[in-house]
C-alpha positions as CSV (number, residue, x, y, z in Angstrom):
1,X,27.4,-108.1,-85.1
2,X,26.4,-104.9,-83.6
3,X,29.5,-103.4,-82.6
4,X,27.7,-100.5,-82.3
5,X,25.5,-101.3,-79.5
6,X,27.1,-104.5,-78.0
7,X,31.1,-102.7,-77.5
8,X,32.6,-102.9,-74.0
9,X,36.1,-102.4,-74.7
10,X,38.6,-101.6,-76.9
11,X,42.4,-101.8,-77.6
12,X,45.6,-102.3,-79.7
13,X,45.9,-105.6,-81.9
14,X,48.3,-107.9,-79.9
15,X,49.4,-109.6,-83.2
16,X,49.3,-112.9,-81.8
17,X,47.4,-114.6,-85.0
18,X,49.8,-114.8,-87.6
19,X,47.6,-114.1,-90.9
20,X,45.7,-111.6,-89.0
21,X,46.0,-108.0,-89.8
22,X,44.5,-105.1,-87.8
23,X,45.5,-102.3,-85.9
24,X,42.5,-102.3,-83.1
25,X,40.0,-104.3,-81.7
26,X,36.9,-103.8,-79.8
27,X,34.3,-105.7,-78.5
28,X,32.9,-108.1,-75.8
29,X,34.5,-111.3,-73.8
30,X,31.8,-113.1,-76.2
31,X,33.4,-111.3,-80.1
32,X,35.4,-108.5,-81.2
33,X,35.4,-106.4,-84.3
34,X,39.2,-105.7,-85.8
35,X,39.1,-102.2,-87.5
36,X,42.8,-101.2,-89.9
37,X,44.1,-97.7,-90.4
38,X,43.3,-95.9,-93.0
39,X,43.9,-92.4,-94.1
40,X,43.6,-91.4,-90.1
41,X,40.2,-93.6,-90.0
42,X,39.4,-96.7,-88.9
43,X,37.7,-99.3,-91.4
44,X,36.4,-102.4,-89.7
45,X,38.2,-105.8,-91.6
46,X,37.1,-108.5,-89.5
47,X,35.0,-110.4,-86.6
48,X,35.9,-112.8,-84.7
49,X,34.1,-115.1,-82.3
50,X,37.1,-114.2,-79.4
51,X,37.0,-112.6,-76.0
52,X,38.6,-108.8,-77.1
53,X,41.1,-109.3,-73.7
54,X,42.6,-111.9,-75.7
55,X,43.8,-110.4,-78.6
56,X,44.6,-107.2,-77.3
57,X,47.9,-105.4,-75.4
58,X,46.4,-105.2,-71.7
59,X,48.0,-101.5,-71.7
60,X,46.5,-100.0,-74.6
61,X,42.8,-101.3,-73.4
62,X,40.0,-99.8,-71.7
63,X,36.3,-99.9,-71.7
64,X,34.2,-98.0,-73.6
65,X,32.5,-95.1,-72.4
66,X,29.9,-94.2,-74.5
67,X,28.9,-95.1,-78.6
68,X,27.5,-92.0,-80.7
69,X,26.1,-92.8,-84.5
70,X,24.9,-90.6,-86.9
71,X,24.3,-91.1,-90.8
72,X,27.5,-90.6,-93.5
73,X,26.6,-87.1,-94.7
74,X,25.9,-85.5,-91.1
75,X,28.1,-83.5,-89.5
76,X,26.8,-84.0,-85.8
77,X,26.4,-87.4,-84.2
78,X,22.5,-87.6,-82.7
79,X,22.6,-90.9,-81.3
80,X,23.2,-92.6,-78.4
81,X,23.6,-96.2,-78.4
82,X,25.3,-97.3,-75.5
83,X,26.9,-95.0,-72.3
84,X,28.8,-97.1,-69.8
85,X,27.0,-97.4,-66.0
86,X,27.8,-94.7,-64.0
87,X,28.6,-91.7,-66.9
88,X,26.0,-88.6,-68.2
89,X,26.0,-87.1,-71.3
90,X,26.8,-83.9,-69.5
91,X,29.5,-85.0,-67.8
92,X,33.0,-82.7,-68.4
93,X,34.6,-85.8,-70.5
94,X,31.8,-85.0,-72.9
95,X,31.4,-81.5,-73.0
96,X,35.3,-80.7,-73.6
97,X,35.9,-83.7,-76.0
98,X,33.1,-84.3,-78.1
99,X,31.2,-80.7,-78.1
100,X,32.3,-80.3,-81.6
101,X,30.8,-83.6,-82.7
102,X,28.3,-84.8,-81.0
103,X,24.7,-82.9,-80.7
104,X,24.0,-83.0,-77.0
105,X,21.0,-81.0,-76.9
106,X,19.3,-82.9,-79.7
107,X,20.6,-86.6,-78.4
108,X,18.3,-89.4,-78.8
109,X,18.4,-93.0,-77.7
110,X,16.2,-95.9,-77.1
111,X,16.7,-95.4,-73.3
112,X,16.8,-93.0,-70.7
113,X,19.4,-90.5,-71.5
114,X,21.5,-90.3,-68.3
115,X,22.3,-87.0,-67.7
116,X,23.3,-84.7,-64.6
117,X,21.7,-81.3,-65.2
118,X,17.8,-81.4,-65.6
């Protein structure tokens, strides 16, 4: 499962399976990736062959806008794995939110970086 490239959406465990725990969910209407609290970060505990909508609180979702990865021991994400259709890299959500971790200038990806500034 590559919940790093494949993630849609993501939202708030509805706790509707009993011997389930998890705090969130993300995923696809195909499987969805529970992640638990811990410590202030989120650990992944378990997949699940489920549509995300389905196991999650239809007030707490929405879709995801863009992934960022970057090794354990770096202090910048310089990835791109996945933006949603329509959003750039430059786009004000980015630059206010995630200018402190994410390396903009120095982005790569296995696509065409969308951007609006070139």
């Amino acid at each position: 499962m590559s919940i790093h490239i494949v993630a849609r959406m993501v939202g708030d465990y509805d706790n509707t399976k009993p011997l389930l725990i998890a705090d969130k969910f993300a995923g696809t209407v195909a499987m969805a990736m529970g992640f638990t609290n811990v410590n202030g970060l989120y650990i992944p505990n378990t997949a699940l062959k489920l549509d995300v909508r389905d196991i999650t609180v239809k007030a707490t979702r929405s879709r995801v806008a863009a992934i960022f990865v970057k090794p354990r021991g770096d202090d910048l994400y310089k990835r791109l794995t996945y933006i949603a259709k329509g959003m750039h890299v430059d786009d004000d959500i980015f630059a206010s939110m995630l200018s402190e971790k994410v390396d903009l200038e120095n982005l790569d990806a296995d696509f065409q970086i969308p951007r609006k500034l070139t």
